[in-house]
C-alpha positions in Angstrom: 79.0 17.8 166.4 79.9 15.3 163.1 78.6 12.0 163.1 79.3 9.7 160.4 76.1 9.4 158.8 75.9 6.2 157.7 75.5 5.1 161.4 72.2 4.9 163.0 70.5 8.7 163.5 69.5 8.1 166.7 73.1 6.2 168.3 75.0 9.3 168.7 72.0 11.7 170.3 71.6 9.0 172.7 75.0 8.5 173.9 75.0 12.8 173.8 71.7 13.3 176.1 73.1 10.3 178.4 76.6 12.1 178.8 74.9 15.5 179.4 72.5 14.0 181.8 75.8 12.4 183.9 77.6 16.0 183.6 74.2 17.8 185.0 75.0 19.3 188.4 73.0 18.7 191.4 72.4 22.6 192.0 70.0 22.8 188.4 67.7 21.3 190.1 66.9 23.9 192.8 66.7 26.9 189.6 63.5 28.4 190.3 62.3 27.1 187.0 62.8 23.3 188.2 61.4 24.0 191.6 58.5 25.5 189.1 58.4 23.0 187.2 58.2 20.0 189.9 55.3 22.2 191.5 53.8 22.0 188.2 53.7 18.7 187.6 53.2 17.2 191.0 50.1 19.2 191.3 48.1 18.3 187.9 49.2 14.8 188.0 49.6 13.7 191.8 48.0 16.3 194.5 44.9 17.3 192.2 43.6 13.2 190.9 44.1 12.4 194.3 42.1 15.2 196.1 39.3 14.8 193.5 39.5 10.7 194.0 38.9 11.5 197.7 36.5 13.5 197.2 34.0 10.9 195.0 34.8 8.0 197.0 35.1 9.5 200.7 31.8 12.5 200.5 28.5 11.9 199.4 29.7 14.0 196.7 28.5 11.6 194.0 25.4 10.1 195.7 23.1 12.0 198.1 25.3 15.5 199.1 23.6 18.8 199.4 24.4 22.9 198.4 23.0 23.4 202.1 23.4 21.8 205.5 20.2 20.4 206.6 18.1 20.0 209.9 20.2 17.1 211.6 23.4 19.0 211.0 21.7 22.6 211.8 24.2 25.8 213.4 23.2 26.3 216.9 24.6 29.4 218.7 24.2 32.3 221.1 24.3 35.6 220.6 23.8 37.4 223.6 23.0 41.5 222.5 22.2 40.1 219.2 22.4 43.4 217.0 20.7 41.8 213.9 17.6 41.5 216.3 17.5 44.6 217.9 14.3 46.8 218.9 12.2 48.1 221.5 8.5 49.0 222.1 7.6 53.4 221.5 5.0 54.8 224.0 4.9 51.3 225.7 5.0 52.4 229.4 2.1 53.2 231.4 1.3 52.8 235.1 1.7 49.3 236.4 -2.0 48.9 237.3 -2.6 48.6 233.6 -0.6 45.6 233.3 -2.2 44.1 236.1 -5.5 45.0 235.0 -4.5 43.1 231.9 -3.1 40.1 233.9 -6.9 39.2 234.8 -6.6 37.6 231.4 -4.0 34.9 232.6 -5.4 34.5 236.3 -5.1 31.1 237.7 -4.5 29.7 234.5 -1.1 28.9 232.0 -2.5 29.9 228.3 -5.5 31.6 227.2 -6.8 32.6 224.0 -5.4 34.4 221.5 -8.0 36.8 219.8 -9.2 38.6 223.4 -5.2 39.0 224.7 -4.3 40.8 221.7 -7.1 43.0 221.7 -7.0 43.9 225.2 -3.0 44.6 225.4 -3.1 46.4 221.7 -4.5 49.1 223.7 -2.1 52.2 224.5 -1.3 52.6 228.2 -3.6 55.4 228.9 -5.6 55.4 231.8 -8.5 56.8 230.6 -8.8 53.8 228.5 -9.6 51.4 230.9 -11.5 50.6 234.0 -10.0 49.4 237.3 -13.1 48.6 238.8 -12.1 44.6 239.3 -8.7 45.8 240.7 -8.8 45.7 244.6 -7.8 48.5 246.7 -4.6 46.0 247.7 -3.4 45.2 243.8 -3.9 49.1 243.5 -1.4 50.1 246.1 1.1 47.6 244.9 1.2 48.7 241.4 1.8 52.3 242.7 4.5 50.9 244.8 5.9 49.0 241.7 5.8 52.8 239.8 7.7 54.0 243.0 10.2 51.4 243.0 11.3 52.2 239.0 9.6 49.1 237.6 8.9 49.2 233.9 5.2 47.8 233.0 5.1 47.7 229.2 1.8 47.0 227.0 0.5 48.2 223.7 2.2 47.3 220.0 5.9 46.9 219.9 8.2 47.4 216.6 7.8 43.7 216.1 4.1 44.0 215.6 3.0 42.1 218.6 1.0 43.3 221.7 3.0 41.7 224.6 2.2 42.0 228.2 5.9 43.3 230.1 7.3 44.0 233.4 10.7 44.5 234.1 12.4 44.8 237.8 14.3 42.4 240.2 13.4 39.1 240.7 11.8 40.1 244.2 9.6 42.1 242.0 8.3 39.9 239.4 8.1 36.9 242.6 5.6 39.2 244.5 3.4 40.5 240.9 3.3 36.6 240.3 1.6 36.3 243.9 -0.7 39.2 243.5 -1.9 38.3 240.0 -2.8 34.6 241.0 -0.6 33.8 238.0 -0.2 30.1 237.1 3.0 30.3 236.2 5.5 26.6 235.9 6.7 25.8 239.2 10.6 25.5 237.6 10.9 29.6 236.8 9.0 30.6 240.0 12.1 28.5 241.8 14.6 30.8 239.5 12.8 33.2 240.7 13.7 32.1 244.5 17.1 31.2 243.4 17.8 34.8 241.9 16.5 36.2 244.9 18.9 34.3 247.5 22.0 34.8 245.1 21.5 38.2 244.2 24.6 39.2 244.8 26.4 36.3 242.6 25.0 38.0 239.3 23.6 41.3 239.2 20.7 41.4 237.0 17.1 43.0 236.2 14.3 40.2 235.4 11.6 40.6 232.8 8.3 38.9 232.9 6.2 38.7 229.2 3.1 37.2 228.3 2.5 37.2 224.8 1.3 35.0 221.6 3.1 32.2 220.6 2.6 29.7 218.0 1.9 25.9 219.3 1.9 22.7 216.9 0.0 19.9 217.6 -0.5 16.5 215.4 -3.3 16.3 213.1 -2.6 12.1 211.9 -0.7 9.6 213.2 2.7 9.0 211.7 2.6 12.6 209.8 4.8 15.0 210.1 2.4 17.8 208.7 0.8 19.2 211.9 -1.1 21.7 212.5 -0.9 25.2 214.1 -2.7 27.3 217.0 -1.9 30.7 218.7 -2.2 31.4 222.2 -0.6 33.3 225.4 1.3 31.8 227.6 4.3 33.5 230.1 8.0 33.6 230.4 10.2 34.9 233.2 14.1 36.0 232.4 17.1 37.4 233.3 18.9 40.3 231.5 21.7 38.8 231.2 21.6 34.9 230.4 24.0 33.6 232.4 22.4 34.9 235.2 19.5 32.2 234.5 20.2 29.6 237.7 20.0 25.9 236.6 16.5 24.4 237.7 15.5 20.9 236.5 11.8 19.7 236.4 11.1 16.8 238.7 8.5 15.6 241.1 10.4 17.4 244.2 8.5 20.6 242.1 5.4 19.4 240.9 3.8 15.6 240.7 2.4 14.5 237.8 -1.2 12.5 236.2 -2.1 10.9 233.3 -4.2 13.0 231.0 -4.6 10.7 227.9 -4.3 7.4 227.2 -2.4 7.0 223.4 -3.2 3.2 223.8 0.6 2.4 222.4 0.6 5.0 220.2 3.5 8.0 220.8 2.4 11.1 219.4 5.7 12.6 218.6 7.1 9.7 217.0 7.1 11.5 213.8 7.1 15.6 214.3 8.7 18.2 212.0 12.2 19.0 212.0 11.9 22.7 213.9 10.7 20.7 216.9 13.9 18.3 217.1 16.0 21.8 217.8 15.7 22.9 220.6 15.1 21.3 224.7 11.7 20.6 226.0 10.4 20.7 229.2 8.7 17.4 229.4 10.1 14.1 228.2 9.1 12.6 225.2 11.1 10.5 222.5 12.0 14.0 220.8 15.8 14.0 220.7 17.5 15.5 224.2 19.1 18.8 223.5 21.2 19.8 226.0 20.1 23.4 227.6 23.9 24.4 228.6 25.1 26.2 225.5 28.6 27.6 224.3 29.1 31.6 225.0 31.3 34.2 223.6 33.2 35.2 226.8 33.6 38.0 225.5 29.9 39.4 224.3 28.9 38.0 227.8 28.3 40.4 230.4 29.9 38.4 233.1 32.6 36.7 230.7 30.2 33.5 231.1 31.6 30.7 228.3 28.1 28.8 228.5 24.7 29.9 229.5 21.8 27.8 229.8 18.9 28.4 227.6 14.7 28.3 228.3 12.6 25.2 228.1 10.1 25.2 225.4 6.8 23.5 227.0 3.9 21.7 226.1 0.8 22.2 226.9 -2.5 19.6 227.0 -5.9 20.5 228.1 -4.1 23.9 229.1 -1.9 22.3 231.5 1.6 22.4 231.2 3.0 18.6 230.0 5.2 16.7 232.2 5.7 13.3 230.0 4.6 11.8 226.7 5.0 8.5 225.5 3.3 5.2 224.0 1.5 5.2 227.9 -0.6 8.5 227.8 0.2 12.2 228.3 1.0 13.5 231.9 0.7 16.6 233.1 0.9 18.4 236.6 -0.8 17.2 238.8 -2.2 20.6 240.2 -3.9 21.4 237.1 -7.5 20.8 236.1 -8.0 20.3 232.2 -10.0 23.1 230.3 -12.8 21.6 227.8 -11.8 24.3 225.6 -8.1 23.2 225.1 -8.8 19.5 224.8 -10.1 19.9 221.5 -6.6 21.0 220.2 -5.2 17.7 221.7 -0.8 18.1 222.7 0.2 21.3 221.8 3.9 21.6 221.5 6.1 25.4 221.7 6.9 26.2 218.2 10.3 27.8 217.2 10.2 30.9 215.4 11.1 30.4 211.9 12.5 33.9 210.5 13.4 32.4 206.9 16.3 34.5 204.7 14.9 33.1 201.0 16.6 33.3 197.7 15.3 34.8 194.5 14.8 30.8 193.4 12.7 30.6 196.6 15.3 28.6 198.5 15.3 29.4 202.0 18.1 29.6 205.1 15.9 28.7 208.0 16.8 30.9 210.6 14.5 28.9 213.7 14.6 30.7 217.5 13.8 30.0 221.0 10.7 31.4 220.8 10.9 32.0 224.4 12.4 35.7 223.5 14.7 37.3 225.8 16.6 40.4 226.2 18.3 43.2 228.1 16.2 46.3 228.3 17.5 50.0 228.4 15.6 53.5 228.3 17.8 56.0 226.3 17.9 59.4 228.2 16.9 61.4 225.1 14.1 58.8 224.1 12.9 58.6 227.7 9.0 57.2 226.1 11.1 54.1 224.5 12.3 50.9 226.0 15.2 49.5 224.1 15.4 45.5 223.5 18.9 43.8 222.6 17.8 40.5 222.1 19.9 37.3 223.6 19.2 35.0 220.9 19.4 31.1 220.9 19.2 30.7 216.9 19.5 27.0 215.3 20.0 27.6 211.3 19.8 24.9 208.4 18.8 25.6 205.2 16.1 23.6 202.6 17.5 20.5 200.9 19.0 21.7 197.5 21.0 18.4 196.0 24.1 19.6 195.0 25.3 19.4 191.1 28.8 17.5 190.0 29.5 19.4 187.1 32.5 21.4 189.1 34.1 18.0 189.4 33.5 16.8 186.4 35.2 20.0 184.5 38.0 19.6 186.8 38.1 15.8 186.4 38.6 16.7 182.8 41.3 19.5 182.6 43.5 16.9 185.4 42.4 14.0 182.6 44.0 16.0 179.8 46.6 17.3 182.1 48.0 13.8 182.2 47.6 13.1 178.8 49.3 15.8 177.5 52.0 15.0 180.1 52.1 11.3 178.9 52.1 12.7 175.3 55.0 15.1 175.5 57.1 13.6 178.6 57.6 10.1 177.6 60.7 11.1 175.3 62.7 12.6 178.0 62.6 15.1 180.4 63.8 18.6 181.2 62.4 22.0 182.3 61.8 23.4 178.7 59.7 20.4 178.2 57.6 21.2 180.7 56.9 24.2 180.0 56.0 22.9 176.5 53.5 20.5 178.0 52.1 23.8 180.2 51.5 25.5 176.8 49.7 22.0 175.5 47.4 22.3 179.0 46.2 25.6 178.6 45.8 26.0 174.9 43.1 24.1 172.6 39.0 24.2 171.9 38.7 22.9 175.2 39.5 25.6 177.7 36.2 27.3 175.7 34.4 24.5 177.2 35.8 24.4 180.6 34.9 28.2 180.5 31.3 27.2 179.3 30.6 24.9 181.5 31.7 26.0 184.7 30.4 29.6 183.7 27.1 28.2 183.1 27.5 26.2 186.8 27.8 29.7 188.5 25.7 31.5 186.8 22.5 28.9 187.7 23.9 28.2 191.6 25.5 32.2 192.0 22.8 32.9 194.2 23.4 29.7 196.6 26.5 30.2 196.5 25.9 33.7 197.9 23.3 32.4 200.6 25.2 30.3 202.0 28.5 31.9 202.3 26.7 34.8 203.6 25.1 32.3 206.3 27.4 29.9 207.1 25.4 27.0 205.5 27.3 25.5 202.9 28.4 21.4 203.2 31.9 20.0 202.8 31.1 19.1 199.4 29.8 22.7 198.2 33.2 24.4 199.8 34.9 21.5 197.5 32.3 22.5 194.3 33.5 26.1 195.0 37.2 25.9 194.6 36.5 23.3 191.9 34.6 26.4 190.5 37.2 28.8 191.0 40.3 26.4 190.0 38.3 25.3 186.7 37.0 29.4 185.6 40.1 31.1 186.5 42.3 28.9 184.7 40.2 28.6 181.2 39.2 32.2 181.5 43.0 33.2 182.0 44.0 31.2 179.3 41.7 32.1 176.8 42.4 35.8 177.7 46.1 34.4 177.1 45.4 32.7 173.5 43.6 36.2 172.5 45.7 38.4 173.5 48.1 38.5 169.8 50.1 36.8 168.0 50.6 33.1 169.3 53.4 32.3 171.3 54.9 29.9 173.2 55.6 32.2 176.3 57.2 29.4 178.6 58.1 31.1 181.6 53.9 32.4 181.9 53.0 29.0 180.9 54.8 27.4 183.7 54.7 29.8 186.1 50.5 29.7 185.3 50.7 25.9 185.8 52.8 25.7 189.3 50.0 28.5 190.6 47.7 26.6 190.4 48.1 23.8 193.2 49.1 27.1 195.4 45.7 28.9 194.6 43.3 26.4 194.9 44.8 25.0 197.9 44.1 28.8 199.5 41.0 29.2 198.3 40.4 25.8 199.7 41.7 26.4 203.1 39.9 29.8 203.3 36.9 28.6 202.4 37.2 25.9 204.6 37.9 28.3 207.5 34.5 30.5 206.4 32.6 27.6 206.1 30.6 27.8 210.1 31.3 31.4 210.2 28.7 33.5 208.3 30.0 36.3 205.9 27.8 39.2 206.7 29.6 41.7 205.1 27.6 40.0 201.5 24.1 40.6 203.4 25.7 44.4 204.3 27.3 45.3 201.1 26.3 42.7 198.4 22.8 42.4 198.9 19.3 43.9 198.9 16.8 42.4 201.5 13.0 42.7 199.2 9.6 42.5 200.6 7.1 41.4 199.3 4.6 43.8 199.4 7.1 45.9 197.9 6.8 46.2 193.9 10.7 44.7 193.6 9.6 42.1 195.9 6.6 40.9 194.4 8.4 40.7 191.2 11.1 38.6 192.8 10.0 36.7 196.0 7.5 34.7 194.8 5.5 33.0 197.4 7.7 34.4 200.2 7.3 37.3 202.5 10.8 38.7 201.9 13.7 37.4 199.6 17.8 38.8 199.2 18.9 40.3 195.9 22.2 40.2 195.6 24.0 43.0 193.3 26.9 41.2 191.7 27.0 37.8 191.1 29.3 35.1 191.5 31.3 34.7 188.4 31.7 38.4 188.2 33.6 37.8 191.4 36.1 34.8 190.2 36.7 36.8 187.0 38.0 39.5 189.2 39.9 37.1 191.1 41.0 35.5 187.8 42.3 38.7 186.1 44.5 39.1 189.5 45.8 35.9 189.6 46.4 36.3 186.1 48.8 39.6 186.5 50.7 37.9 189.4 51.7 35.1 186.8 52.5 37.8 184.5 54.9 39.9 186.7 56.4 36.4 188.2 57.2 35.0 184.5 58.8 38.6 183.7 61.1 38.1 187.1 62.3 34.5 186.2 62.5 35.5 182.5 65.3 37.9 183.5 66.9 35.2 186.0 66.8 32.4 183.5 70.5 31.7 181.4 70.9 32.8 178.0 70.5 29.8 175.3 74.1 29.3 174.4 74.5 30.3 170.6 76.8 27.6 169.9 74.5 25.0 170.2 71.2 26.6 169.2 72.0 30.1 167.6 73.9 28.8 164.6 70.8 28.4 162.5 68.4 30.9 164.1 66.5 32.5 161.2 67.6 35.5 159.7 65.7 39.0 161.1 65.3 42.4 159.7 63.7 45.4 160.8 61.2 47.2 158.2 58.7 49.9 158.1 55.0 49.2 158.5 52.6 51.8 157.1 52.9 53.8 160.0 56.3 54.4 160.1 57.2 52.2 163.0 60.1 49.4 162.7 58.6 45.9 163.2 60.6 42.4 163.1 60.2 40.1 159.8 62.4 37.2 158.7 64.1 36.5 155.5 61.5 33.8 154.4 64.0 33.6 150.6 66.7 32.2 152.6 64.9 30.0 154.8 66.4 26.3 154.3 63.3 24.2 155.7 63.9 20.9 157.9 61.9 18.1 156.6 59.7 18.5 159.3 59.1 21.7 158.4 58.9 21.3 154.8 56.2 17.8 154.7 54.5 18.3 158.6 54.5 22.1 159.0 54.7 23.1 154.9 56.1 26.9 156.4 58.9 28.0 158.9 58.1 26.9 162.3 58.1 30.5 163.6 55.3 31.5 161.2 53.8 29.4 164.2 55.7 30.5 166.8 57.2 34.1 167.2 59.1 33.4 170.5 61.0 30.6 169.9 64.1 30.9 168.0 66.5 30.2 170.9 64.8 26.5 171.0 63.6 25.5 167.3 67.1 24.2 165.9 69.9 22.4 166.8 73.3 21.4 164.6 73.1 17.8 164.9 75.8 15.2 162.9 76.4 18.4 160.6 73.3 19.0 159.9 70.4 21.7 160.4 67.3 20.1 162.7 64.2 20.8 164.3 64.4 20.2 168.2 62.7 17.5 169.7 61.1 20.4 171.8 59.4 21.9 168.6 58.3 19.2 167.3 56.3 18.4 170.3 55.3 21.6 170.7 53.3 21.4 167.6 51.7 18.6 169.0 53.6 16.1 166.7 54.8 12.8 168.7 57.4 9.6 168.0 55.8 6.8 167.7 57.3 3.8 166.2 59.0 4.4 163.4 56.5 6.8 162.6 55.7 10.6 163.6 52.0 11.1 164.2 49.7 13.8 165.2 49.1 13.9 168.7 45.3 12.7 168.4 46.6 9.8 166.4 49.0 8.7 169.0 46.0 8.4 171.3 43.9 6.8 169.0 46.7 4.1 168.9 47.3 3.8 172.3 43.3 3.2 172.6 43.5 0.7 169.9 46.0 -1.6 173.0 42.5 -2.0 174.7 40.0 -3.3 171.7 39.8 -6.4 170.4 41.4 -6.6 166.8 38.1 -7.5 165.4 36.2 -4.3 166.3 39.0 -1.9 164.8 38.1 -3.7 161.7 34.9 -2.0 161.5 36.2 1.5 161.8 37.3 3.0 158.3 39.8 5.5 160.0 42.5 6.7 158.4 45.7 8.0 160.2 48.6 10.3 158.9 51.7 9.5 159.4 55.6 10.1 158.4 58.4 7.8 158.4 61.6 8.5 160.2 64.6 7.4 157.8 66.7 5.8 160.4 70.0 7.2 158.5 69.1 10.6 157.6 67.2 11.3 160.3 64.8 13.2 157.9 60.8 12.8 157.3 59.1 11.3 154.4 56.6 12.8 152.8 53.1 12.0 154.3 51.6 8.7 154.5 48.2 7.7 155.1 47.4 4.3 157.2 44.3 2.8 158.6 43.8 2.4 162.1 43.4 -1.6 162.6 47.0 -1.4 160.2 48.8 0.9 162.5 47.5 -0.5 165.6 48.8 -4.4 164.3 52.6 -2.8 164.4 52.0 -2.9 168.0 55.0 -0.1 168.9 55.5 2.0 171.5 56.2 5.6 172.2 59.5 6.0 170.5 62.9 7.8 171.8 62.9 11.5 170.2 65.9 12.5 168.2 65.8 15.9 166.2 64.7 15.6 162.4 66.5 17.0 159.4 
């Protein structure tokens, strides 16, 4: 189009886009490049500030969040046949009168000591072992009527290396062995005991009874949560099959209760450690209530039970079993008579078992159980000398406190920073779909994405084994599922786009570019979501297939674990993992950009093609025909010839179709190249991008204080007639900044 050219350069492109804009149908804006580009933009500069403002202000993200969940917020569940806690006890069984031989050691009493039970039940069930001299003609006929009857009496070392006392039968079994015995069992599971008896036909079940060594805790100081620890035997009664376990509550209809101790004010579990807040207690005390009904898989049930109720823990003072603590004293029943022996020990509380699953940095997943182990027995027909245990676990898991790091938010906070800037820098002119994809290109390219890379990389690399931990344990807070798909968001888009900027010669690319930027919001809102939806529900498969489980008397695990007795290994780490994921997501936006590349229009040659430089094909040294312009005949813009000082596709290979435009009979650089060279309108003036910014800075400090910066700033003037550049023209900041313009209209420049 001819334009007389002594009017204003800019009157007639104005009135041209306006027109063009009015005469722009309705259906361009559902191309798949707009719908790309509108995805594009509305996640960087909308969906992504706003998901990372909620974040900081609505999480403890910035203030006291944690990589791991911690005791108040602990995973409770139960897993009846737990398979990861499977076992059984070798060359255990033996005639019954051995077991009650060994029961003499918990006659008329709850616990006893530790060292004498263990060495008296490590012994093998072999008659000629032992002497049944104290054993009455009476208990002898009953424990050959117990062999009769099928009932399995267990002693000797099991596969977990303890020395348990075991009889499994029915419940009218274990009722009458609890009579002969004289054992002083707590009145509530003698009454399951009855209860199982009269409604044996509701659930069908075997019964095991087990003495064995536990670990108690007892205070050492008042107001310290550091107390200490003693072993000794005390006995459990339960059902196969946990839901089988009728509901019996303690209370003075089953046994009264008597002061013990006077604590003169003073509660001795005011302050305990966190294992003993996890799990319900017999006796009531200011330790918080935890209900003993628990969810159930109905489907890993026997019964298809969806809650089963779980085994007090007790405790024990005096070597009576407690009924009550609080500021008034320490009850117990009312039956009992204190032992000297245990007094010393003072309230000795049931102590979880802590199986711990520790990192290589010697952090640790607590893994804390009922200690009150239960299970469902079996004898294999070709293993007839081994009783199997499937263990019905009741597992509470938190993990040490570990504070969490915001450098994934930061580096994110960042690229979305620059996102918007570049946005600001290159959409304030006008816009349209190729200028989007320009300001793609200005996102992903520059020294920055090696940062992002080197920062997040280094992130992963220190936390990869965390990370790891708790995914594969169901650990992780809200805020470390956020720190993870910052993580992957932040690597996979710097790694991809480095890969991108070294892969050849440089090019513009737009349909990747865009097609990169609008995956983005799609990708890290499903890796969100999914790990969101793995957050509660451990990922064994990394325990199974990702990871090696040391020991530490093992020369690998004394190398690794450090103070622990065992420690995980994992085999490949996580930013090995994201990069894989990276280079995938990277190929889907290649193989998407090729499919809209063939569905986008042709440029039309009348408008851009007119001055499109000259090619020629020529011979390299290896024979092979390669594409090289006529650089003789090149007629250079003024942009060109004072910003660039070479043809603009010496920078660009790809972008003949949008580099020039016949404008008022003359041959111009696009307003699209000259942004995408990261040149901007600015006044009368065209700056360098980082100018621009400079100046727009300059809007928020006093006049005074530019004074004292010696900056200098490049600039070209825009002759207002010509529409061409002048030559280059240097200015000082506080100068520039006094014109007080604004972002300018773009027009092309001849």
């Amino acid at each position: 189009m001819k334009g007389p050219t002594d009017s204003h350069w800019a009157e007639a492109y104005y009135h041209q886009q306006a027109q063009a804009r009015k005469n722009r149908a309705w259906k361009s804006v559902f191309r798949p490049s707009a719908i790309a580009a509108y995805l594009a933009i509305a996640g960087r500069i909308i969906v992504g500030p706003l998901a990372l403002l909620l974040l900081f202000t609505l999480t403890g993200y910035l203030s006291d969040a944690t990589v791991f969940i911690e005791a108040d917020r602990s995973i409770f569940a139960f897993t009846e046949r737990d398979s990861s806690m499977a076992g059984g006890c070798t060359g255990c069984l033996g005639p019954c009168k051995i077991v009650m031989l060994k029961y003499k050691l918990l006659e008329g009493v709850a616990i006893t000591s530790a060292p004498p039970f263990f060495t008296f039940t490590s012994l093998p069930p072999t008659e000629s072992l032992y002497d049944f001299s104290s054993l009455s003609d009476e208990v002898i006929a009953f424990s050959e009527a117990l062999d009769a009857n099928g009932t399995l009496c267990q002693s000797s070392k099991n596969e977990w290396g303890t020395s348990p006392i075991v009889v499994t039968g029915s419940a009218q079994e274990l009722l009458n062995i609890v009579h002969m015995a004289n054992l002083n069992l707590s009145p509530q599971m003698v009454r399951e005991l009855e209860l199982a008896i009269e409604r044996a036909d509701e659930c069908v079940t075997g019964w095991t009874m087990m003495s064995v060594v536990r670990l108690f805790q007892y205070p050492t100081a008042e107001g310290s949560s550091e107390f200490g620890q003693v072993p000794a035997v005390d006995t459990h009664i339960f059902p196969d099959y946990t839901e089988c376990r009728p509901v019996v509550e303690i209370d003075d209809s089953l046994v009264g209760s008597k002061l013990a101790l006077d604590t003169n004010g003073q509660d001795p579990l005011k302050v305990v450690p966190d294992q003993l807040t996890l799990f319900p207690y017999s006796f009531t005390s200011s330790l918080p209530p935890i209900p003993r009904s628990v969810p159930a898989d109905p489907s890993k049930t026997k019964t298809g039970a969806t809650s089963v109720v779980q085994s007090y823990l007790r405790a024990y003072y005096g070597g009576c079993r407690v009924r009550a603590v609080n500021t008034t004293g320490i009850y117990i029943e009312d039956t009992c008579a204190i032992s000297k022996h245990w007094v010393g020990y003072g309230l000795m509380v049931h102590s979880p078992d802590d199986i711990p699953l520790c990192s290589t940095g010697d952090v640790c997943i607590h893994n804390y159980f009922n200690s009150l182990w239960e299970w469902e027995h079996y004898v294999a027909a070709d293993r007839p000398d081994r009783v199997g245990m499937n263990l019905n676990t009741f597992r509470s898991r938190y993990a040490d406190t570990v504070a969490i790091s915001v450098l994934p938010g930061v580096v994110v906070g960042q690229i979305l920073l620059m996102g918007v800037v570049s946005l600001y820098q290159v959409m304030s002119h006008k816009r349209s779909v190729l200028l989007t994809q320009i300001w793609a290109y200005r996102c992903q390219n520059g020294r920055m994405q090696v940062i992002y890379l080197a920062q997040i990389s280094y992130h992963l690399l220190y936390n990869s084994d965390l990370y790891m931990l708790g995914l594969a344990t169901g650990t992780l807070t809200g805020e470390s599922i956020a720190n993870l798909t910052c993580c992957v968001f932040a690597f996979s888009y710097s790694f991809v786009n480095l890969m991108k900027a070294r892969s050849g010669d440089q090019q513009l690319d737009r349909h990747f570019r865009l097609i990169w930027e609008a995956m983005q919001i799609v990708i890290t809102t499903i890796v969100g979501c999914l790990l969101l939806s793995w957050q509660k529900a451990p990922f064994e498969s990394i325990l199974a297939q990702n990871a090696e489980i040391l020991r530490k008397t093992s020369a690998r695990g004394a190398k690794y674990c450090g103070l622990n007795d065992a420690c995980v290994l994992f085999t490949v780490n996580f930013p090995s993992v994201i990069a894989v994921l990276s280079v995938g997501f990277g190929f889907v936006a290649v193989v998407a950009s090729l499919l809209m590349k063939r569905m986008a229009p042709k440029a039309s040659r009348s408008v851009r093609g007119s001055y499109v430089t000259p090619k020629i094909a020529v011979a390299d040294v290896n024979g092979k025909k390669q594409t090289a312009y006529e650089a003789e005949n090149d007629d250079l813009t003024s942009f060109e010839r004072n910003c660039l000082g070479s043809p603009f596709h010496k920078l660009f290979s790809d972008c003949d179709e949008i580099t020039y435009v016949t404008y008022n009979g003359k041959r111009c650089t696009t307003v699209e190249a000259l942004l995408l060279t990261g040149y901007l309108y600015y006044g009368q003036h065209i700056y360098q991008a980082s100018s621009v910014m400079l100046l727009l800075v300059a809007r928020l400090v006093p006049a005074k204080i530019l004074r004292t910066f010696n900056v200098l700033l490049l600039r070209w003037h825009v002759d207002p007639i010509e529409g061409t550049l002048s030559h280059a023209l240097s200015c000082t900041w506080y100068a520039a900044s006094a014109e007080d313009h604004k972002m300018a209209a773009a027009t092309p420049v001849a």
